[in-house]
C-alpha positions as CSV (number, residue, x, y, z in Angstrom):
1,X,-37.7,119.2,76.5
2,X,-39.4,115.9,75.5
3,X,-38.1,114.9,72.2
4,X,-42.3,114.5,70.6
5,X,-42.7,118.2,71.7
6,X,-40.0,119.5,70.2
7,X,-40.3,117.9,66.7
8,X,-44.1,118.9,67.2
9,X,-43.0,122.4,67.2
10,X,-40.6,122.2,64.6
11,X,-42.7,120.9,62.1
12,X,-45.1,123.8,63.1
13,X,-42.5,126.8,62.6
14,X,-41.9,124.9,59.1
15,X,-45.5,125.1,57.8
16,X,-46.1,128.0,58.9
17,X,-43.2,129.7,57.1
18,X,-44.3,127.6,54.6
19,X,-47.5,129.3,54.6
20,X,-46.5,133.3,54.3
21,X,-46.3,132.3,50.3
22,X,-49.8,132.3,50.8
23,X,-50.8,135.8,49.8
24,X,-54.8,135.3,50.0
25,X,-55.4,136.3,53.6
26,X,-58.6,133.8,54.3
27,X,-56.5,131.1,52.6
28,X,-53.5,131.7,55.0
29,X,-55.5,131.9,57.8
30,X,-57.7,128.7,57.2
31,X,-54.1,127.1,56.4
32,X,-52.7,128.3,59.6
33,X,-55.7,127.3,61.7
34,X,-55.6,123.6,60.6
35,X,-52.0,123.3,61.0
36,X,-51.9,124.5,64.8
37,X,-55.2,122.7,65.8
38,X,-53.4,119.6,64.9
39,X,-50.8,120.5,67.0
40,X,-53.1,121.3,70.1
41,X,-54.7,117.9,69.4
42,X,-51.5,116.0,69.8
43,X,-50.4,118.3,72.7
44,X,-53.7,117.2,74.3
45,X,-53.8,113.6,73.0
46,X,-49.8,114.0,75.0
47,X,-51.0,115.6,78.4
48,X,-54.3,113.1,78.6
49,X,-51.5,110.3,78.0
50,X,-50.1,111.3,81.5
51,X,-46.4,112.1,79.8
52,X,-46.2,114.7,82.2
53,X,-43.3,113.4,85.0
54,X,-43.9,115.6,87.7
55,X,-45.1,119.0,88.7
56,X,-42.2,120.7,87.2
57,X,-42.5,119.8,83.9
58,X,-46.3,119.8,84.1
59,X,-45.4,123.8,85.1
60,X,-43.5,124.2,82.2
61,X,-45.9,122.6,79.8
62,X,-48.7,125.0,81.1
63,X,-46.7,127.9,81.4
64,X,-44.6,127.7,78.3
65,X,-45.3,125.4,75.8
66,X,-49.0,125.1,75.3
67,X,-49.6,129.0,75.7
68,X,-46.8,129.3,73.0
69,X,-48.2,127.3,70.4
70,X,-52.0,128.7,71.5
71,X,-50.4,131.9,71.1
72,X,-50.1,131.6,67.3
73,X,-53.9,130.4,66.5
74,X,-54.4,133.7,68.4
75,X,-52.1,135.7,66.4
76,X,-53.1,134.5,62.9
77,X,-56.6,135.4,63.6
78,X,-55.6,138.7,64.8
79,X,-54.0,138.9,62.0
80,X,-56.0,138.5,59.5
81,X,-58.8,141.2,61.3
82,X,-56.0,143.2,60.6
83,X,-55.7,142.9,57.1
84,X,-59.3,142.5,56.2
85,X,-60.4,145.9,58.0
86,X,-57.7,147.8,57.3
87,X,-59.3,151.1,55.2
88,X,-58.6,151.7,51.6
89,X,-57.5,155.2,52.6
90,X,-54.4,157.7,52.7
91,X,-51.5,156.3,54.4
92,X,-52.4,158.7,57.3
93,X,-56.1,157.2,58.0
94,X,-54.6,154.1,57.5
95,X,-52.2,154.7,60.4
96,X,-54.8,156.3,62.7
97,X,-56.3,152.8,62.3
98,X,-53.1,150.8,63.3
99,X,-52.4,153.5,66.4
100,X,-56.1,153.1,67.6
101,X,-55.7,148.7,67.3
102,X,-52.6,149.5,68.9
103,X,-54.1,151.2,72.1
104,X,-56.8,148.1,71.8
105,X,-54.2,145.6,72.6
106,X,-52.6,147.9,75.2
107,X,-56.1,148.7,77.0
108,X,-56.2,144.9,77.1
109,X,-52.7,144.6,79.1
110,X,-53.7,147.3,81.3
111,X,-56.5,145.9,82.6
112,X,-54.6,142.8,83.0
113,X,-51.6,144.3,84.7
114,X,-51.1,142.3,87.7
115,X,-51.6,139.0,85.5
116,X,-48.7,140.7,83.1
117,X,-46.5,141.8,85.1
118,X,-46.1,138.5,86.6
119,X,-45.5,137.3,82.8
120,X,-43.4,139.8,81.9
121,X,-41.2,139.7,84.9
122,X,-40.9,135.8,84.4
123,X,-41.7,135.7,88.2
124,X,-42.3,132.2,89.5
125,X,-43.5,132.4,93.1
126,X,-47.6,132.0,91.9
127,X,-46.5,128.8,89.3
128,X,-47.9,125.7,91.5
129,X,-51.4,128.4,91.8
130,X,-51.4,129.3,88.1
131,X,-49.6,126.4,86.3
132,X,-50.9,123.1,87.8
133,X,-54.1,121.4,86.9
134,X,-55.8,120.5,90.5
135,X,-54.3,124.0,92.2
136,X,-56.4,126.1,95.0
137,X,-58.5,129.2,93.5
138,X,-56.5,131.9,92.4
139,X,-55.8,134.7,95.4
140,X,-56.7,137.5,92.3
141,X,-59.6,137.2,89.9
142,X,-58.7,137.4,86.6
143,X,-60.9,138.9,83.5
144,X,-60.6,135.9,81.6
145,X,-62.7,133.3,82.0
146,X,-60.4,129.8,81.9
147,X,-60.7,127.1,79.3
148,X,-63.3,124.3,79.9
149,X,-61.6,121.2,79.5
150,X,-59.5,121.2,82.8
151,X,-57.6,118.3,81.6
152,X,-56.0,120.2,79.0
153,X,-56.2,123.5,80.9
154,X,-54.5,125.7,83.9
155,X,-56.0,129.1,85.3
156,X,-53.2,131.3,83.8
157,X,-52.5,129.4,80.8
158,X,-55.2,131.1,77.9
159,X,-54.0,134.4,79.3
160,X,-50.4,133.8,79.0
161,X,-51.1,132.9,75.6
162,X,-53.4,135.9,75.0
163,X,-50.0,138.0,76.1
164,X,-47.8,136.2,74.0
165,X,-50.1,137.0,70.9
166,X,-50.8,140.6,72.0
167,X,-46.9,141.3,72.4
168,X,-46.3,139.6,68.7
169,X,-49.3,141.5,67.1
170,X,-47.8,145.0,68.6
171,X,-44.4,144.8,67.0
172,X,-46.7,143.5,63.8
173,X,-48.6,146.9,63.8
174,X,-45.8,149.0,64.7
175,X,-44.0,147.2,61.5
176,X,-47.1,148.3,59.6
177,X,-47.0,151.6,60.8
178,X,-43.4,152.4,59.5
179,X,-44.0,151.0,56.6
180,X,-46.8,153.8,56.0
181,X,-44.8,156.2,58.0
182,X,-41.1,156.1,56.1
183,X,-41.8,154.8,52.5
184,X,-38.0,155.5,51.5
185,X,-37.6,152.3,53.8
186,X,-39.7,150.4,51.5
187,X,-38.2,151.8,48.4
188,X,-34.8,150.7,50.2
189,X,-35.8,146.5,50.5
190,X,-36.6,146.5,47.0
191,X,-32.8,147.3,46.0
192,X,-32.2,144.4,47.7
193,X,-34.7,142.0,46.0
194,X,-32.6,140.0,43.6
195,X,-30.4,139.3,47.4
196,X,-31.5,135.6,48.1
197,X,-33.3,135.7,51.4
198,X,-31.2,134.1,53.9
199,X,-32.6,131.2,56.7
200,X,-31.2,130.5,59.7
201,X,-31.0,126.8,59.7
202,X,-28.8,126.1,62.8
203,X,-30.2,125.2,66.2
204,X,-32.4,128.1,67.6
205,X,-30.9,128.1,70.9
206,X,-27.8,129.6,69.3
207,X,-30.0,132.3,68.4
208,X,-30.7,132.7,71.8
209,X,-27.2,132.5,72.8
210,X,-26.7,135.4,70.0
211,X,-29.7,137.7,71.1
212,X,-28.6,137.8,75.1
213,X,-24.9,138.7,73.8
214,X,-26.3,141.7,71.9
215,X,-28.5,142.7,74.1
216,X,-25.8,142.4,77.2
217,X,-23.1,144.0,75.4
218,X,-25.7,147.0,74.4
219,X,-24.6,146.6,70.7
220,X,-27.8,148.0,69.2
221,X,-29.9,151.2,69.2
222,X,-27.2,152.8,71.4
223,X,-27.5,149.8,73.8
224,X,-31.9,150.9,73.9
225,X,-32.3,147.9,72.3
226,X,-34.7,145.5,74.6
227,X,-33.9,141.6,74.5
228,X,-37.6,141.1,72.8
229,X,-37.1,143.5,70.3
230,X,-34.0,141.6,69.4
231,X,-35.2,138.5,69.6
232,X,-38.5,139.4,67.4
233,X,-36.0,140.8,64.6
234,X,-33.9,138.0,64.7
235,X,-37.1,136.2,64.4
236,X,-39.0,137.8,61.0
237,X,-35.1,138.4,59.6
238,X,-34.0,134.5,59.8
239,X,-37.1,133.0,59.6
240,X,-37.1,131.6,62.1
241,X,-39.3,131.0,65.9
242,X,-37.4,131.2,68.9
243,X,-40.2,131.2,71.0
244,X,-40.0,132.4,74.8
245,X,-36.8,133.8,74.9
246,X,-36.1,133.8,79.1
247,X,-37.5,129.7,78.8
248,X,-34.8,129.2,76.2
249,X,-32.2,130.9,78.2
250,X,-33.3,128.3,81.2
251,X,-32.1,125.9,78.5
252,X,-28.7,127.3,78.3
253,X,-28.1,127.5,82.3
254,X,-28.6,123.9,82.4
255,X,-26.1,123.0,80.5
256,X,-23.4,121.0,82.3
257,X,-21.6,118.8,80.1
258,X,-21.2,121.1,77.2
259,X,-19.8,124.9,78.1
260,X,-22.4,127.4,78.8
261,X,-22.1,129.7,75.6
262,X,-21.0,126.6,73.1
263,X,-22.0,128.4,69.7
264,X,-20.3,131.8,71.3
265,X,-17.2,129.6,71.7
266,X,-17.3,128.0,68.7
267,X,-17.2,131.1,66.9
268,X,-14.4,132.7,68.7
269,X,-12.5,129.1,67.9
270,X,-13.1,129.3,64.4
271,X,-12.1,133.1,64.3
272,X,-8.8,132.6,65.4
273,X,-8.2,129.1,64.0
274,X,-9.0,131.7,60.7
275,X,-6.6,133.9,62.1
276,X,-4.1,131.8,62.7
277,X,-4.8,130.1,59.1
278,X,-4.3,133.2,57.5
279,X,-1.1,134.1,59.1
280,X,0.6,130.7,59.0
């Protein structure tokens, strides 16, 4: 990825964590807003530079990293509606009102489904149609209508985002609802408190490296465990945003030089170099 992308986005994931001190919900979200539109302006300000090498990368911009980062303007305004209409009622109203935002978001996919289902499935057949700036009409209408400024724009790439955001919000509610649902869970986090929260502060795609091994090996929920699931609470419990987890893999397969799971193996060194330490 080009290096002014990627310290773009990792500036971004660092005021916005930043940002969660922020318990006022309108000052969080005008804070959020300011901080990702700056971003989109320097993405754009990027693309309009022609930076884009060839159709491949210009793809990949449009399917992965501008959607990604739209994604989140999405998500904090979604957000916020959230918190802002959510009744001051028994727990129970108040989850009848996160189940019926729930089937909302889920209506929305629905009526999307052959637009998802190529997004879910990470199919790539359609890219050139969906992902490139001066491609044909699309061969299925989509409920959407595109963003104006075709410069900065691709058929598929608002609704890519809009799924990326719908997908984070649903795991938010569902959060939500077991909160309200199991209070002895809540009751449980503050024992732990005074435990300094902990930050993952190594290179994400080791993350990445860590959330295909547990999901592979089937070493949570009884192997029912799905790779976003893992990778979402790996996410809010580290602090940290991996972003599009199948992308990031793409990342790992390309490695040549350097051995294909390099933070796995340099785990497994430093085991038994421990090992042998403790033996000797």
């Amino acid at each position: 990825m080009n290096t002014q992308i990627e310290n773009l986005r990792s500036k971004l994931n660092e005021d916005l964590l930043a940002n969660q001190e922020i318990e006022n919900p309108l000052e969080r979200l005008t804070s959020d807003l300011k901080i990702i539109e700056q971003v989109i302006t320097e993405l754009r300000e990027f693309v309009k530079a022609d930076k884009l090498k060839d159709e491949q990368e210009e793809i990949d911009f449009f399917k992965n990293i501008k959607p990604e980062i739209l994604a989140l303007k999405l998500e904090a305004g979604l957000r916020y509606n959230l918190t802002i209409n959510k009744p001051i009622n028994t727990n129970e109203i108040q989850i009848k009102y996160y189940d019926e935002e729930l089937k909302a978001l889920q209506s929305f996919l629905r009526l999307n489904t052959y637009h998802y289902q190529y997004y879910k499935n990470g199919f790539k057949n359609l890219d050139a149609l969906y992902f490139l700036r001066n491609a044909e009409p699309l061969p299925a209408p989509i409920a959407e209508t595109p963003e104006s400024d075709t410069e900065f724009s691709t058929p598929m790439s608002y609704l890519f985002a809009k799924f990326m955001a719908f997908e984070h919000i649903q795991y938010y509610i569902l959060e939500q609802m077991a909160q309200l649902k199991y209070p002895d869970l809540n009751l449980q986090s503050k024992k732990t408190e005074g435990i300094s929260e902990l930050k993952w502060t190594g290179d994400s795609i080791n993350l990445v490296e860590l959330a295909y091994g547990l999901w592979l090996t089937g070493q949570l929920n009884n192997g029912n465990a799905s790779l976003n699931q893992i990778v979402r609470w790996l996410e809010t419990n580290f602090h940290v945003t991996i972003g599009i987890v199948q992308r990031r893999f793409s990342e790992i397969v390309r490695r040549k030089r350097l051995s294909l799971t390099k933070f796995i193996d340099q785990m497994r060194d430093s085991i038994l170099k421990k090992i042998d330490s403790d033996n000797g």
